[in-house]
C-alpha positions in Angstrom: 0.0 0.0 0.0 1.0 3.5 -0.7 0.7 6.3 1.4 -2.7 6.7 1.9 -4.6 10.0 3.2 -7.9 10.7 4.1 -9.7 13.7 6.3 -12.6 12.8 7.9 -14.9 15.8 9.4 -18.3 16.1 11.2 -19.8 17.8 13.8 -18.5 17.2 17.8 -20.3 14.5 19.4 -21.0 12.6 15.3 -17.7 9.8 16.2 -15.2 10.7 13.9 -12.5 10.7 16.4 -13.6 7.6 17.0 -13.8 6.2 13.6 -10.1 7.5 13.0 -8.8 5.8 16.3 -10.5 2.8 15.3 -8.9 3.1 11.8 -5.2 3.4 13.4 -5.6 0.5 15.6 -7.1 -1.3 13.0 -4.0 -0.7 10.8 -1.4 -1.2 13.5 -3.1 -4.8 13.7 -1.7 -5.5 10.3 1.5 -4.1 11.2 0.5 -0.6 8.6 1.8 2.2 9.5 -0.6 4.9 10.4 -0.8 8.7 11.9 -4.1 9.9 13.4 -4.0 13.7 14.1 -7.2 15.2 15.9 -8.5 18.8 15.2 -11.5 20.0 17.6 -13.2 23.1 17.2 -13.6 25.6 20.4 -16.3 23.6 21.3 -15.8 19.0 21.6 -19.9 19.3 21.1 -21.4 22.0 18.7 -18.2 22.7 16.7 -16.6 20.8 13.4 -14.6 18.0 14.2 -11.8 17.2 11.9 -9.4 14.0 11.8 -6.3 13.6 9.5 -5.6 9.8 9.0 -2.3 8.4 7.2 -1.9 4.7 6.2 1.3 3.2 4.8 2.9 0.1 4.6 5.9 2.4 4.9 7.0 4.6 7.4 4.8 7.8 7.2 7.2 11.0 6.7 5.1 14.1 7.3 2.4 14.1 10.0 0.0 17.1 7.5 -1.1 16.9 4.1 -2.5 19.4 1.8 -4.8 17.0 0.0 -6.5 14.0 0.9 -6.8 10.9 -1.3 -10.4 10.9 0.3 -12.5 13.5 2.2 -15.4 12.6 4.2 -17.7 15.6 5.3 -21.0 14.3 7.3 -22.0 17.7 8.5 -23.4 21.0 6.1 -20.7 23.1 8.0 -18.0 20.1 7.0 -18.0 20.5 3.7 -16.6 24.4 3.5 -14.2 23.2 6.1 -12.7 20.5 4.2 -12.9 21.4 0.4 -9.9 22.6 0.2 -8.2 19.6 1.1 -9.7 18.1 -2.3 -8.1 17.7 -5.5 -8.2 16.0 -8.8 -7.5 12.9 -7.4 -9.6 13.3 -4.2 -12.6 11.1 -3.2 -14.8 13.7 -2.1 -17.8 11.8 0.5 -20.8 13.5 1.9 -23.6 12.6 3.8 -26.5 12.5 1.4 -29.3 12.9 4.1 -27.8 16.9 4.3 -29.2 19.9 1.9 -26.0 21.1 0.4 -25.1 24.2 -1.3 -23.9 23.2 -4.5 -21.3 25.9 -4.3 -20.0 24.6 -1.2 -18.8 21.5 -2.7 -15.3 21.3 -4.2 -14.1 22.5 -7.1 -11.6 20.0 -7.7 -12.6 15.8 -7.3 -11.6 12.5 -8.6 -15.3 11.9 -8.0 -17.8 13.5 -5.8 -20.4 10.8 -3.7 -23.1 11.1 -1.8 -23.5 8.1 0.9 -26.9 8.2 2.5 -25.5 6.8 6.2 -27.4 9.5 8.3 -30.7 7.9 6.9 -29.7 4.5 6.7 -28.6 4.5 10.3 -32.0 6.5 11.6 -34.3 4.2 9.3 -32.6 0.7 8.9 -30.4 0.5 11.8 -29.7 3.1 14.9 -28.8 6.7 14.9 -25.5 5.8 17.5 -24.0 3.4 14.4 -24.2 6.1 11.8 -20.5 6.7 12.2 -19.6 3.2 12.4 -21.4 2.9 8.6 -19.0 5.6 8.1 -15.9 3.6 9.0 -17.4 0.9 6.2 -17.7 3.3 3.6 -14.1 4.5 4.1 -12.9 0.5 4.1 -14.9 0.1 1.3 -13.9 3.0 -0.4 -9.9 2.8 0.3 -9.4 -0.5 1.7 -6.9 1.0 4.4 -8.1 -2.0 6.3 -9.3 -5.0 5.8 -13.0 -5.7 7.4 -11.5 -8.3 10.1 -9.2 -6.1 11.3 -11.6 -3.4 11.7 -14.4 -5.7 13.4 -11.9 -6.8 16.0 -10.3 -3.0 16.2 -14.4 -2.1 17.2 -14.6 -4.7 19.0 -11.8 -3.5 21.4 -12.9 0.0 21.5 -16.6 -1.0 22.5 -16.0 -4.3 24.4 -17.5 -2.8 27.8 -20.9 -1.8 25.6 -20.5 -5.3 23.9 -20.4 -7.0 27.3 -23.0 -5.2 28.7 -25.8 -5.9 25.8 -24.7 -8.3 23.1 -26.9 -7.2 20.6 -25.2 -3.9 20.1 -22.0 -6.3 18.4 -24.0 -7.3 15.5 -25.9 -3.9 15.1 -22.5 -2.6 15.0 -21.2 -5.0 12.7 -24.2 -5.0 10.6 -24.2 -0.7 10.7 -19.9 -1.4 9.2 -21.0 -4.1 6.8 -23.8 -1.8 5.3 -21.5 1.1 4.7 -18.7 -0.6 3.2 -21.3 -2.2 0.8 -23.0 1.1 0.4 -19.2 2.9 -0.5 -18.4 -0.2 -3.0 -21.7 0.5 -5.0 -21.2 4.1 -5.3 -17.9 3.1 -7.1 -19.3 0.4 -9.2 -21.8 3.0 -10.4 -19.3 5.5 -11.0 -16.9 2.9 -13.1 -20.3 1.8 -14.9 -21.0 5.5 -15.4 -17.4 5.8 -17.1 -17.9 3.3 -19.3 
């Protein structure tokens, strides 16, 4: 694997500190290298979250990027707070369950997807797993991980919750499942749209 960079952003209190963490330990599993840098707004609840994540098979030189490889923004106010770390090779994710300003969206993409997980996770699922069909999507989007590692990663973070009620495991597993399969559609449509 090459370097690999992604920026995930949301609002305090949505999990993607979590989903990066998760991510890292995951890779550390498989003996990747990777570097997880947190960036909090003013506020841990009510302000944008932002999380830089590196994955490499080789040691990881820089700990900031300009652009990510992909760019995950599950908030309205996340999307003007990330574009710029787009380019023409960027996967650029939002959550399609938010109205977005067309002009807020980047100028520069590789592709540009929308990944209903907000919906899927109030409708089909539970609002608490929404991020964790987020860490699917970017798995099945960049394959930083593989989907063992990851389960047993989440499983590690969330063993106390597991222990306590056992059917929150599966919900989870189901929620990462869904949202890888979710991110490897959107591509399939994409390459078929190509063609």
């Amino acid at each position: 694997m090459s370097l690999l960079r992604i920026v995930l952003a949301g609002e305090g209190g949505q999990g993607v500190q979590s989903i990066a963490e998760i991510l890292a330990e995951a890779a550390y599993n498989e003996n990747k290298q990777a570097l997880y840098i947190p960036n909090f707004g003013l506020e841990q609840r009510g302000g944008v979250s932002i999380a830089f994540i590196q994955f490499s098979d080789q040691r990881i030189g820089a700990p900031k990027f300009n652009k990510g490889d992909v760019v995950i923004a599950l908030s309205e106010r996340a999307i003007p707070r990330t574009a710029h770390y787009s380019g023409p090779e960027t996967l650029f994710v939002y959550d399609a369950s938010i109205q977005v300003d067309e002009d807020l969206l980047p100028k520069q993409a590789k592709k540009i997807i929308p990944i209903a997980a907000l919906d899927t996770a109030n409708n089909k699922l539970h609002p608490r797993v929404f991020n964790v069909i987020i860490m699917g999507a970017v798995i099945g989007l960049t394959g930083a991980v593989s989907f063992e590692s990851a389960k047993t990663a989440l499983e590690h973070k969330l063993a106390a919750k597991f222990e306590k009620d056992p059917s929150l495991r599966d919900l989870n597993f189901e929620a990462l499942e869904l949202g890888r399969y979710m991110a490897e559609e959107s591509l399939k449509e994409g390459a078929e749209a190509n063609a």
